[in-house]
N, C-alpha and C positions, 0 to 999 in steps of 0.2 A: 338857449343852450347855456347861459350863464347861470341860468337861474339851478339849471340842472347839477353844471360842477360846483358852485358854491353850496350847494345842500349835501356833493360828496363831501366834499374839502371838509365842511362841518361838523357829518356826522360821522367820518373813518376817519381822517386828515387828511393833511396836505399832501398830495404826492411832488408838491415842488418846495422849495426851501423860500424862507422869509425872512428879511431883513428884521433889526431891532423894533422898526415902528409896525411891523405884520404884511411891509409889502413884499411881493412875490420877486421873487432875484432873477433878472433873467440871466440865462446860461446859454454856454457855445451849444450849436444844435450837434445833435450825437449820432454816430454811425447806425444808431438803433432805430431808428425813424424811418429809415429807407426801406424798400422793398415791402414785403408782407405788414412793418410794423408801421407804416407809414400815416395811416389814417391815425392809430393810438397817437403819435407820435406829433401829428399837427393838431387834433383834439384836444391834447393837454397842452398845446403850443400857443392855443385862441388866446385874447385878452379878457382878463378876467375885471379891471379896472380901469381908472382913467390915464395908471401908468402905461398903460400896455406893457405889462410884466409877464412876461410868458411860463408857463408851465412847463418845464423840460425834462428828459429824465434820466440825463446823464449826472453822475453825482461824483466823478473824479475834479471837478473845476470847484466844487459847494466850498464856502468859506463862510463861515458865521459868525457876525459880529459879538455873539454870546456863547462862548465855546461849552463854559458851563452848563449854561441851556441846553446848549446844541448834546451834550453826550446825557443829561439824564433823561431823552428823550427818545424813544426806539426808533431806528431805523426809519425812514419811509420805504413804502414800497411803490417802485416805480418798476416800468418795463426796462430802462436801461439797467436797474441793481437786477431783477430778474434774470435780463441774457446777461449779465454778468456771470452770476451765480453760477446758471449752465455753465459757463467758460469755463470757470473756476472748477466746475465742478462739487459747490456746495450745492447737493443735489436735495436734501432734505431742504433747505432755506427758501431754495426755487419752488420747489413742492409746497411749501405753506404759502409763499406770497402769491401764485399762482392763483390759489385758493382766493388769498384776497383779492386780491385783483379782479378774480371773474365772479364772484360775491356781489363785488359792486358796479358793475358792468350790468349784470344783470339782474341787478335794484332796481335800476331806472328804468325808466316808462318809455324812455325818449326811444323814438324808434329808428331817429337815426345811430344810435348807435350801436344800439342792435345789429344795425345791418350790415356793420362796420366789424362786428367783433370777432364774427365769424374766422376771415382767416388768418387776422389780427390775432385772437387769443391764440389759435390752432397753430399759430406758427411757433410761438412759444412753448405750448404742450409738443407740440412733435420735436421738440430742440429737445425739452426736458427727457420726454419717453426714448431718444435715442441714446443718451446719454447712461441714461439711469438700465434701459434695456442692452445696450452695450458692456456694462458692469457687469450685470447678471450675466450674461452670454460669455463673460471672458471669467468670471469668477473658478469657472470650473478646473480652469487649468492655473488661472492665477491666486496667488494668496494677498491679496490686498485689502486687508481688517476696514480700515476708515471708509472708501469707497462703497464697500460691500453695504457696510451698516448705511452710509447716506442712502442710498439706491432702496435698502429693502424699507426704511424707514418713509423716503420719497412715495415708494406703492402703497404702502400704510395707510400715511396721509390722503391720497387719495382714495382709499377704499372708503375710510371713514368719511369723506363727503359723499362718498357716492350716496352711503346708509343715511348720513342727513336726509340732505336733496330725498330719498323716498321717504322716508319718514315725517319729514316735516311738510304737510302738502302746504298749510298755510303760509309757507315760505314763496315768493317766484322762483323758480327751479330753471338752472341753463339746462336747455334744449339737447346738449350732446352730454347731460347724465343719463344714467351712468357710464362713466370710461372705463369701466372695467379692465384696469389693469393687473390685479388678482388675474384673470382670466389670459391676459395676456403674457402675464407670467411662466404661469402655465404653460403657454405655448410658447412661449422662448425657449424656455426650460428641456422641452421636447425636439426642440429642432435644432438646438445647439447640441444632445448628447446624440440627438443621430447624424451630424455634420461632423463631429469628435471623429465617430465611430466607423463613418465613413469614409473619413482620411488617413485614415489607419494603413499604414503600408502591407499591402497585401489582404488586405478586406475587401472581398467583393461578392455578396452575395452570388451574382451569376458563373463568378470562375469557380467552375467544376474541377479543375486542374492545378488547381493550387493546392499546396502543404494543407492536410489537416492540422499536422500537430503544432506546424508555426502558426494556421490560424488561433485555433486554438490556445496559444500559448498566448498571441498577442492579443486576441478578445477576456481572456480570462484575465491577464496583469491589469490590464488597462480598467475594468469594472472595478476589478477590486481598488487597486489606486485612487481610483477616482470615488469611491462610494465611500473611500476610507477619509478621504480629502474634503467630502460632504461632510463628513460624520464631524470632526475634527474640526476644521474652518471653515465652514459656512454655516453648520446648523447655530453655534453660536450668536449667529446674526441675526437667525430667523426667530423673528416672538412664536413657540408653541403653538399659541391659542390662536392664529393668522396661516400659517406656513405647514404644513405637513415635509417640510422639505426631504427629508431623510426619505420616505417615502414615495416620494414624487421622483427624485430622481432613479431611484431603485426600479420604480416601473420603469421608466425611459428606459433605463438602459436594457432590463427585460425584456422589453417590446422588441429590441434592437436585436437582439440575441434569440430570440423567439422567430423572429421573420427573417433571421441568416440561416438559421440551424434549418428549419422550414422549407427554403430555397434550396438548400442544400441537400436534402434529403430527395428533393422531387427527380438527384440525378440516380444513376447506376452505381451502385455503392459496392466496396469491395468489403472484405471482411475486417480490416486495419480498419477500414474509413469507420465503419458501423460500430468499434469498439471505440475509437477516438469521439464518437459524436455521442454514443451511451457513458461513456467515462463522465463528459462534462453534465450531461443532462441530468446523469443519477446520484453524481457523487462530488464531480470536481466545483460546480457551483452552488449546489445546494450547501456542500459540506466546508467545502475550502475557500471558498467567495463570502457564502450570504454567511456560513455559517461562522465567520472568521470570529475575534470576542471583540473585537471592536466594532463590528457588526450590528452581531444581532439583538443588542438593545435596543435597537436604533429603525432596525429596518424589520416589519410583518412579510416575513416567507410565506410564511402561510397562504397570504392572502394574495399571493402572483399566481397568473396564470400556468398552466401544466407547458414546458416549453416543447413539447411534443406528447399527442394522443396516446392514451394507452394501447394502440391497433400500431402506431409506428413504431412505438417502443418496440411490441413486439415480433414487427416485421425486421427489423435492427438486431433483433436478438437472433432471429433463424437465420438468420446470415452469420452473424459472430461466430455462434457456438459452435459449427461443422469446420467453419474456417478454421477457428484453435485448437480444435481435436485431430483436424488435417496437418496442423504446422506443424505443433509437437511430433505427430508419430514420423511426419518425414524428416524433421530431426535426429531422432532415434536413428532410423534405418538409414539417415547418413553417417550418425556416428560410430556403428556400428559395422559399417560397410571400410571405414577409413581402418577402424582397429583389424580387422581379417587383413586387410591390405597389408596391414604391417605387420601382422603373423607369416604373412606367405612370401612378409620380404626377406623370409633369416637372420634378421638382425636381433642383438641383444636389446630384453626391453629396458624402458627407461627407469630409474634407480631415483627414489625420494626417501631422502636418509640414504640408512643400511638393506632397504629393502626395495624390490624390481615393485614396478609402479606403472599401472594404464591410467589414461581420461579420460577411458568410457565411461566408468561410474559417474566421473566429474560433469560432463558431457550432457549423458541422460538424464542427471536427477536437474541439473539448469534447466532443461529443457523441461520438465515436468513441474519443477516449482515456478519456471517462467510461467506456464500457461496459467497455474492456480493464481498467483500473483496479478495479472494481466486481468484476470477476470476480479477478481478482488478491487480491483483501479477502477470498475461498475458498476457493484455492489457488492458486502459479504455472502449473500441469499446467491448471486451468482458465481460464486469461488465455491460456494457449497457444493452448487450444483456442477460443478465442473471436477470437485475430487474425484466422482466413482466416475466419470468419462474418460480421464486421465490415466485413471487408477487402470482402469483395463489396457488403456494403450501401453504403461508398466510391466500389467501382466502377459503383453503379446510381443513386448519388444524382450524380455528377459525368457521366454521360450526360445525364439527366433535364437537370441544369445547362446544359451546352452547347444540349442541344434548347430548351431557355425562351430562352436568350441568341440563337440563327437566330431564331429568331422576333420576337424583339424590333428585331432589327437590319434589321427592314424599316419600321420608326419614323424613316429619317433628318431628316425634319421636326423631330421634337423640337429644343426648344433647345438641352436637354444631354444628345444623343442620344454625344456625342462623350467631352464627360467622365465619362457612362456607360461607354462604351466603354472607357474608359482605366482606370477602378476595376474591371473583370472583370478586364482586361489584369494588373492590378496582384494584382485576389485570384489567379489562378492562378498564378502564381508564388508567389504564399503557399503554395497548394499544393503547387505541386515542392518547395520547400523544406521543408514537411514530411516529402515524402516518402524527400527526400535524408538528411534528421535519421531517420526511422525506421525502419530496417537491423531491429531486433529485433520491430517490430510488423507489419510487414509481410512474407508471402509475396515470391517472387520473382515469381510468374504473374501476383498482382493488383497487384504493382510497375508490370509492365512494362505491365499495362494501362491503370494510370491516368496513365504518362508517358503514351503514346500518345492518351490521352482529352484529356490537358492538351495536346498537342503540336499536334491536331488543333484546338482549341478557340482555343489564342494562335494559331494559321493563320489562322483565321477573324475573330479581334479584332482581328491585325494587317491585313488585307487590308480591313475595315469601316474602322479608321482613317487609311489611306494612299489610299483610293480617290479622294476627291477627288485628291489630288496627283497620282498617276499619269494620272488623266483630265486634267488640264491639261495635265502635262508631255506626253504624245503628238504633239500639235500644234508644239508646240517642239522636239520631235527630228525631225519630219520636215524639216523646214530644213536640218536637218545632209547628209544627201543631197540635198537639191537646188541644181544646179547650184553657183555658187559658193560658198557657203552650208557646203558640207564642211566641217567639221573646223573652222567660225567660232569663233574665242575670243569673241565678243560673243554669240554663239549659248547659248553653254554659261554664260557669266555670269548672262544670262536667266534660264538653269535654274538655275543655283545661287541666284540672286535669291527665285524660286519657292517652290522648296525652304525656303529659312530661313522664308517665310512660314506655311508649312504646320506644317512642324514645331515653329515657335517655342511651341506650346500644349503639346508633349511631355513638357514642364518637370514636368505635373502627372503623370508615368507616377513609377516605381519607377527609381532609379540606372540597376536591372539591366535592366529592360523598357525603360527611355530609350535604352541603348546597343544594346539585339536591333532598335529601333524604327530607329535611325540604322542598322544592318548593313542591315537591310532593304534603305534606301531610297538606302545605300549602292550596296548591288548590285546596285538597281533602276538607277541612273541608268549604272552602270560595262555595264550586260548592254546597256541600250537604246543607250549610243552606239557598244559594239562592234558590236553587229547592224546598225545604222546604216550602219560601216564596211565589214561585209561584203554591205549589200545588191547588190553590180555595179553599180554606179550612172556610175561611173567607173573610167576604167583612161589611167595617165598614162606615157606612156612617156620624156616628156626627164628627165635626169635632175639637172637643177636642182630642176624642179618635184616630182619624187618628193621630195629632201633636203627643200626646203619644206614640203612635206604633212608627212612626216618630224617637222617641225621643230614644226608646229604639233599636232598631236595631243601633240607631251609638252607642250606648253605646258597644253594641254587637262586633260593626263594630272595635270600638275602644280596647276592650279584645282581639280581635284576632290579631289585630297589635302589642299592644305591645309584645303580649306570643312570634308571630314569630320575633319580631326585635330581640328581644333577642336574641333567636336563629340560628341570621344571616342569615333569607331567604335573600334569591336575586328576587323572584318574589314580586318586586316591584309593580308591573301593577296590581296585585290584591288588592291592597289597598285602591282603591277608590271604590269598586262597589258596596258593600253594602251601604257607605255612599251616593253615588249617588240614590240606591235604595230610602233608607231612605228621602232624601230630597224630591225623586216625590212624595213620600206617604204624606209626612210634607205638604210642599204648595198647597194653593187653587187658585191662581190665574191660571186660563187656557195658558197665553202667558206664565208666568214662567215656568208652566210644560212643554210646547213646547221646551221650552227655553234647560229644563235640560234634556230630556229627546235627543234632538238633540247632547247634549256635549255627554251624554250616550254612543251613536249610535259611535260619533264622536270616542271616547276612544276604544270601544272594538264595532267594527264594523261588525260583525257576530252578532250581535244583530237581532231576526226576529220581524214582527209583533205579533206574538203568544206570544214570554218571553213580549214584552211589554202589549198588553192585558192582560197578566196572572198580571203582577204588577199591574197595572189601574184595576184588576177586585178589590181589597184591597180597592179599593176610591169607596166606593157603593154610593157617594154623586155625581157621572159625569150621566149626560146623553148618548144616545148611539151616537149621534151628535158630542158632546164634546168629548168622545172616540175616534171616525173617526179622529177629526182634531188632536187630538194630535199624534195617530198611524200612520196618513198621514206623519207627520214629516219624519221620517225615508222613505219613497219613495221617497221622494224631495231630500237626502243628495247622493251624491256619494262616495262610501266608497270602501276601498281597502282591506281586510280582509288577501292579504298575506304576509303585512307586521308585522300583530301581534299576537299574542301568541292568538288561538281558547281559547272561556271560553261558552259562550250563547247557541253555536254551539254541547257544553255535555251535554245541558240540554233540556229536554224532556215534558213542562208543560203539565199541567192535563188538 
């Protein structure tokens, strides 16, 4: 046995300290020698000489008569600096002498120490592996740089003997290479991010009855946090060319989130659950997780598993989509249930600005952008798919609409059956305007059907609103053909009189609805006194009195321009036609009549043979020749009538 430690001593060193003359010091015996370490511990305790100077491997007592010496000489390594180190936690320094130590343990032949070293060395490796696998296991949540680097540099070192030890056969090789603590890594690695994942408050795979969207919220922060915390301080630590770390954890936490989502899907799913659990699977981790930028340099998406089947996907999805085609429309039909309620309660509606004001519109289109939205949180290819579903539920919730507002509109008792009227007037133009703003959410089919619905609907709101007016006005355009009464300027001031009364309450419509409301009743009052003109009522033949009639219809022509300028119409195009009337009536030259009579035609080109007979019947001074040629006019022109606003085309002559 002596012969054996004096040929270590020789050819590694001394594991004990030596006085000036090379004899061995003996030392206090050390807490390290007990238990597991106790055999190393009396081993290098035997006498090695005639001093009986023992071998020990405590080295806080060491005092060197050559200090000089003593520091340009490296460390020994002993089992007591070894459990030191573990203490200490110099985890790399334990990890190399470790190495030395059982290098030369298992140099020698002696086979008693062989037999000895077993759980002698192993007590020291399982110190070191708890220590160093402790790091790793706390790393994840902890940021401690020095530790981290000892630890991952500690498995290093060991990996690189493992590849010695096979590599080198003509070396003696210890019995328990390789330790594969790479591989143990590994598995730390895995069981610490599903021990994380699992203590998570409100993480339980098997509770069916827990929050999706808190699960959810708190499995989603925590990957990311944590994948970001990899990325940032730990990869640092890890040499590349050894560690895939960034990767390695990315699957754990996968796998973790793969076998929750999994479990969770094997229960009864409701329609929220199955949009909550396609959210994260299609969009909220691929894109908002993995896909973060701090990310994905770092970590291959690509190369994870699908965290759910293309068959579950899809069985996920035919749950979703009825469900949010279901929620939206019974949104609708509440919202639209609440606003009748409040029609049939009599009350004045609500006023934003200067103008009466509903939520249905407001109401509806949430409810119709909620669902596009909601589906979009899944994928865009699903928000696709979900406009023309929606889009019909728009077009059957805005029929439903118009059909409650006919009905309603037979209430004209109500007090504010009126300023009712004027807040639908007002929401459906909210409507257009939506539909003008939403190019990308809507189809072109269910476009053009919901103008059509709106178009039909302000028909109806406008003709409920103007109905008294029109019923008064009747009785005051029949004057204008009677007897002298034609073409009265006091006639038509009446009217205009009328008029400001009626529409003065307009004030509470929408800018845009005030000005469609004034075009109206614009081209209400310009169609009744044309038709007026054209009833045969009269036919003048001097030609004084034609100039006069002449003279006075642009007079006419002119009261009803300025009344509507004021009131900001937009049906501009009506403002020439009675003055045009007026002029054929005015001149007697036959080519001029041609003449105006062709601009006429020209301007508002739905003009037939009959309105112009019916004007030319007014000149009782033409022949029936001169008739022909100027009514021929209008055959000879080619006119395109659908590029302008119908007017000749409402009127019906006698």
């Amino acid at each position: 046995m002596k012969k054996i430690l004096r040929t270590m001593l020789k050819s590694e060193g001394n594991f004990s300290d030596q006085n000036k003359d090379g004899v061995q010091t003996a030392k206090k015996k050390g807490v390290f020698c007990k238990g597991p370490l106790k055999y190393i511990g009396k081993y290098f305790s035997k006498k090695t000489d005639d001093k009986s100077t023992n071998i020990n491997v405590k080295n806080e007592d060491f005092k060197d008569d050559n200090a000089a010496d003593s520091e340009s000489k490296p460390e020994e390594v002993t089992v007591e600096l070894i459990q030191k180190n573990i203490v200490e936690r110099r985890l790399l320094k334990a990890s190399k002498d470790l190495i030395i130590l059982e290098n030369k343990m298992y140099s020698n032949t002696d086979e008693e120490l062989h037999k000895m070293k077993n759980k002698e060395l192993e007590f020291l490796y399982d110190e070191l592996s708890a220590k160093v696998f402790t790091v790793v296991k706390e790393s994840i949540v902890e940021n401690n740089e020095r530790l981290l680097k000892e630890a991952v540099q500690a498995i290093i070192e060991q990996e690189k003997e493992d590849k010695n030890v096979l590599e080198n056969n003509s070396m003696p090789s210890s019995p328990v290479r390789p330790r594969k603590w790479m591989q143990k890594w590994h598995v730390l690695v895995s069981e610490s991010v599903e021990e994380r994942m699992g203590n998570l408050p409100g993480i339980s795979p098997n509770d069916s009855g827990s929050s999706f969207s808190r699960t959810f919220a708190i499995l989603g922060k925590t990957i990311k946090t944590d994948l970001t915390h990899v990325v940032k301080n730990l990869k640092p630590h890890y040499p590349t060319a050894e560690f895939d770390v960034c990767n390695i954890y990315a699957k754990c936490y996968h796998k973790f989130l793969k076998t929750h989502i999994e479990n969770i899907t094997e229960f009864e799913l409701t329609g929220k659950d199955s949009h909550f659990i396609l959210s994260l699977v299609l969009n909220i981790y691929p894109n908002n997780i993995l896909g973060d930028p701090v990310l994905t340099d770092h970590i291959q998406a690509t190369k994870l598993e699908r965290l759910l089947t293309l068959q579950k996907i899809r069985e996920l999805k035919s749950i979703y989509i009825p469900y949010e085609v279901e929620s939206v429309r019974e949104w609708m039909v509440k919202s639209l249930n609440l606003e009748v309620e409040r029609w049939k309660e009599g009350l004045e509606p609500l006023k934003l600005g200067d103008c009466y004001h509903s939520e249905l519109h407001i109401d509806v289109i949430q409810s119709f952008d909620g669902g596009i939205q909601r589906a979009a949180e899944i994928t865009q290819q699903m928000s696709n798919n979900m406009i023309p579903l929606l889009s019909n539920e728009l077009v059957e919730f805005l029929k439903s609409y118009k059909k409650a507002f006919e009905e309603y509109r037979k209430n004209k008792n109500d007090e504010y059956f009126k300023p009712i009227v004027m807040a639908n007037i007002n929401c459906c133009q909210s409507f257009r305007e939506f539909v003008a703003q939403s190019d990308a959410k809507l189809d072109l089919k269910s476009k053009e059907a919901i103008k059509s619905i709106l178009t039909d609907f302000e028909k109806v709101g406008f003709e409920t609103l103007l109905q008294d007016l029109y019923d008064e006005l009747k009785g005051v355009f029949k004057r204008i053909s009677q007897g002298n009464g034609m073409c009265s300027y006091q006639t038509m001031q009446e009217i205009i009189q009328i008029t400001e009364r009626h529409i003065s309450p307009f004030g509470m419509l929408t800018q845009h609805c005030y000005k469609e409301a004034i075009g109206k009743v614009h081209l209400h009052l310009v169609k009744e006194y044309i038709t007026r003109l054209l009833k045969k009522k009269v036919t003048l033949k001097n030609v004084q009195q034609l100039q006069t009639l002449g003279r006075q219809i642009r007079e006419t022509a002119m009261l009803i321009k300025d009344f509507f300028s004021v009131h900001e119409s937009q049906a501009f195009w009506l403002e020439n036609i009675i003055s045009k009337v007026a002029e054929i009536i005015r001149l007697q030259d036959i080519g001029a009549i041609q003449l105006e009579v062709a601009t006429l035609a020209a301007e508002y080109p739905d003009i037939g043979r009959k309105q112009v007979e019916a004007i030319l019947y007014i000149k009782g001074n033409l022949s029936k020749s001169e008739v022909r040629s100027i009514v021929g006019v209008i055959d000879s022109q080619e006119r395109n009538t659908s590029t302008t606003q119908p007017f000749f085309s409402l009127i019906k002559p006698s």
